[in-house]
N, C-alpha and C positions, 0 to 999 in steps of 0.2 A: 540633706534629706531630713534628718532629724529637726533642724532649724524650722523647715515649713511645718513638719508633723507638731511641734509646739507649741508655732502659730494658730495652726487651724485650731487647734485645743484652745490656745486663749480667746481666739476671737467670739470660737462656739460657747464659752462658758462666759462671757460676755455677752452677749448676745440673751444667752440661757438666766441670768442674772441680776441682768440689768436694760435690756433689749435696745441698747444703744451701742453704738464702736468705741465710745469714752469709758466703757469699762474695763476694755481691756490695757489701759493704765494703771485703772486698779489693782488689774490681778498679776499686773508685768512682774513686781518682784516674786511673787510666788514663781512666775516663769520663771526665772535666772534661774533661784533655788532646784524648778524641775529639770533645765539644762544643766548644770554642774552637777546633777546625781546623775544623769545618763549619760555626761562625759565620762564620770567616774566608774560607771558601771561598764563604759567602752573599757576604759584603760583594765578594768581588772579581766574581763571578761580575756583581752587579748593576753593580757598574763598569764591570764590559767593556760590560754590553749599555749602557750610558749612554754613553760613548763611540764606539759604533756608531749612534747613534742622532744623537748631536750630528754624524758624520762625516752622514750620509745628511742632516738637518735642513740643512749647508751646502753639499749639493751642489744640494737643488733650491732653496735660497733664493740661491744664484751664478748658479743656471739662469731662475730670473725676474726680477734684478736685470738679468741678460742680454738676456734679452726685452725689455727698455725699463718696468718697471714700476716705481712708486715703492715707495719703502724699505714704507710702509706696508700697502702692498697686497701686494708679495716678502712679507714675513713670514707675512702673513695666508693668505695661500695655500701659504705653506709648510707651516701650521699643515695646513691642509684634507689638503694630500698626506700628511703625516707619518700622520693620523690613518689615512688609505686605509691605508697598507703597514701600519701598528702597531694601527692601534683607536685606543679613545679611552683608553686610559687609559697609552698611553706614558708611561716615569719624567720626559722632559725637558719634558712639556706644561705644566706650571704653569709654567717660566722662558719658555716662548714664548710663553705667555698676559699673560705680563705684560710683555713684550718687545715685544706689539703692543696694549696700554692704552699703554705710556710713548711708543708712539708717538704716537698718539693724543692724549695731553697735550702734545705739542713739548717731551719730553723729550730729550737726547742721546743720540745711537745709542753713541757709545762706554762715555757710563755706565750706560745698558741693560744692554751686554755686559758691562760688567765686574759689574754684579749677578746677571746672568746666568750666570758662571761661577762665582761666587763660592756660588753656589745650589747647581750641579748637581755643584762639586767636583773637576773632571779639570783635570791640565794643560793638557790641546788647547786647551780652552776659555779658560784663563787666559791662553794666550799667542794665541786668536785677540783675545781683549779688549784686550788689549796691542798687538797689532798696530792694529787699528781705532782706538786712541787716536792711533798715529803717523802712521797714511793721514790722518785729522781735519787734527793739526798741521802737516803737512808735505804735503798733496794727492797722497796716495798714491792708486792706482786698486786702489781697493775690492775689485771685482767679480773683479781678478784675484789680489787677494791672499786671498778667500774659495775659489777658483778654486783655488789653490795649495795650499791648507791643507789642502780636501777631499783632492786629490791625493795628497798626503804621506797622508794619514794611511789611505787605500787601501791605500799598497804599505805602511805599517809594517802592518797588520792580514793582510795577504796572506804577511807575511814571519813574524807570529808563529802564523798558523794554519799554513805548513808546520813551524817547530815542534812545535806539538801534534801532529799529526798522527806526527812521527817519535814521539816521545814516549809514545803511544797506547800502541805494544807493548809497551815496559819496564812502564808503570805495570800492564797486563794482567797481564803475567809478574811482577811483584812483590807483586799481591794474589795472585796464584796460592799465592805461595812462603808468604805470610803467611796466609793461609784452610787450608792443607793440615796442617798439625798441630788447627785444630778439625776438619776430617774425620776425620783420621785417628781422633781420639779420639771421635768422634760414633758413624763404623762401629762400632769395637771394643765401645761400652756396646750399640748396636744387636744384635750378633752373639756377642758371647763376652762377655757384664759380670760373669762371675765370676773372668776371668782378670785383669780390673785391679780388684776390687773390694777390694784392700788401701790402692789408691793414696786409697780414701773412708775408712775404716774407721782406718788407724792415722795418727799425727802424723807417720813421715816420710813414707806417701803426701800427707800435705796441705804438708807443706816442700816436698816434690819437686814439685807442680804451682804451688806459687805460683813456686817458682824457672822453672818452665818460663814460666809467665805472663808473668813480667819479662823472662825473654831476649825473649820473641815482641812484646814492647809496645817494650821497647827497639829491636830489628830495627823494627818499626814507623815509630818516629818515626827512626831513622837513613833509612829508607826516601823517609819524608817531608822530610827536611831535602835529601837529596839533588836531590829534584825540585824543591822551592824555590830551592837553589843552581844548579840548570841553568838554571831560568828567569832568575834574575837576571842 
């Protein structure tokens, strides 16, 4: 879906730029560059919600460890809650399905988790595997070190959502800045198309719009690196 949504983009600003289908050759590398930032932005997007999900998975599986229930049964009912708030088809459901089979076989909880992070990929998860290895070795209390880890990782989600939240405006105002030269040139072919219709017809109106193209794709990704760079 994303693939055609691209498409139509480059065709129309081909069209909108050079009012031929050969422009959208021109502007194909800018496409790649706009596919590889919305891949990118799939893969983090799904990250985050997996590390929401693994924060929320160890707050009610600390909250029925709590309760006096065995490791076996905490999981298993973690799985039931997790499924109430998400559905069934939450991203982290296949690592807690097999997280309560290895219990079930008297496999080890710590090397459970560590397959269980090693699955689903985020650090939180790496280093609560890591932790549950040392609580094993050394009779660490479990229940508050899952306890802790939820915690933590509440106020860092709390800390990056007022983040975004500031952030919200500028990125508003920077598509603003970046969408207003294709208005501009959308109105003018809408209202007056004989007064730019040199910019179609001879080779420097077609220099002069590819040059404009590259300043606005460049502005683009200077746009984009900036917000990458805040977040880091």
């Amino acid at each position: 879906m994303e693939i055609f949504k691209l498409l139509g983009i480059t065709v129309g600003i081909a069209f909108l730029f050079y009012n031929a289908w050969y422009g959208s050759l021109i502007i194909l590398p800018f496409s790649c560059i706009m596919f590889r930032r919305d891949v990118r932005q799939f893969y983090q997007k799904r990250t985050k919600r997996i590390r929401v999900e693994f924060k929320d998975f160890l707050v009610v599986l600390s909250g029925n460890l709590s309760a006096g229930y065995a490791f076996e049964n905490a999981i298993r009912l973690a799985e039931k809650d997790m499924e109430k708030q998400y559905g069934k088809e939450f991203l982290i459901r296949d690592g807690i399905r097999r997280c309560v089979y290895g219990v079930r076989c008297n496999q080890s909880i710590d090397v459970l988790f560590e397959n269980f992070a090693h699955e689903i990929g985020i650090e939180e998860a790496t280093s609560c595997a890591h932790l549950m290895m040392l609580a094993k070795q050394y009779g660490g209390n479990m229940i508050q070190m899952l306890q802790r880890m939820a915690r933590n990782m509440t106020l860092m989600f709390s800390a990056e959502q007022e983040i975004e939240t500031s952030e919200a405006q500028k990125k508003l105002e920077s598509r603003v800045m970046l969408l207003s030269p294709f208005g501009i040139m959308f109105y003018m072919r809408m209202t007056n198309a004989a007064y730019i219709s040199m910019m179609y017809d001879t080779m420097a109106g077609h220099v002069v719009m590819t040059l404009a193209l590259v300043v606005i794709g460049i502005c683009g990704l200077w746009m984009d690196s900036i917000t990458k760079g805040v977040k880091a």
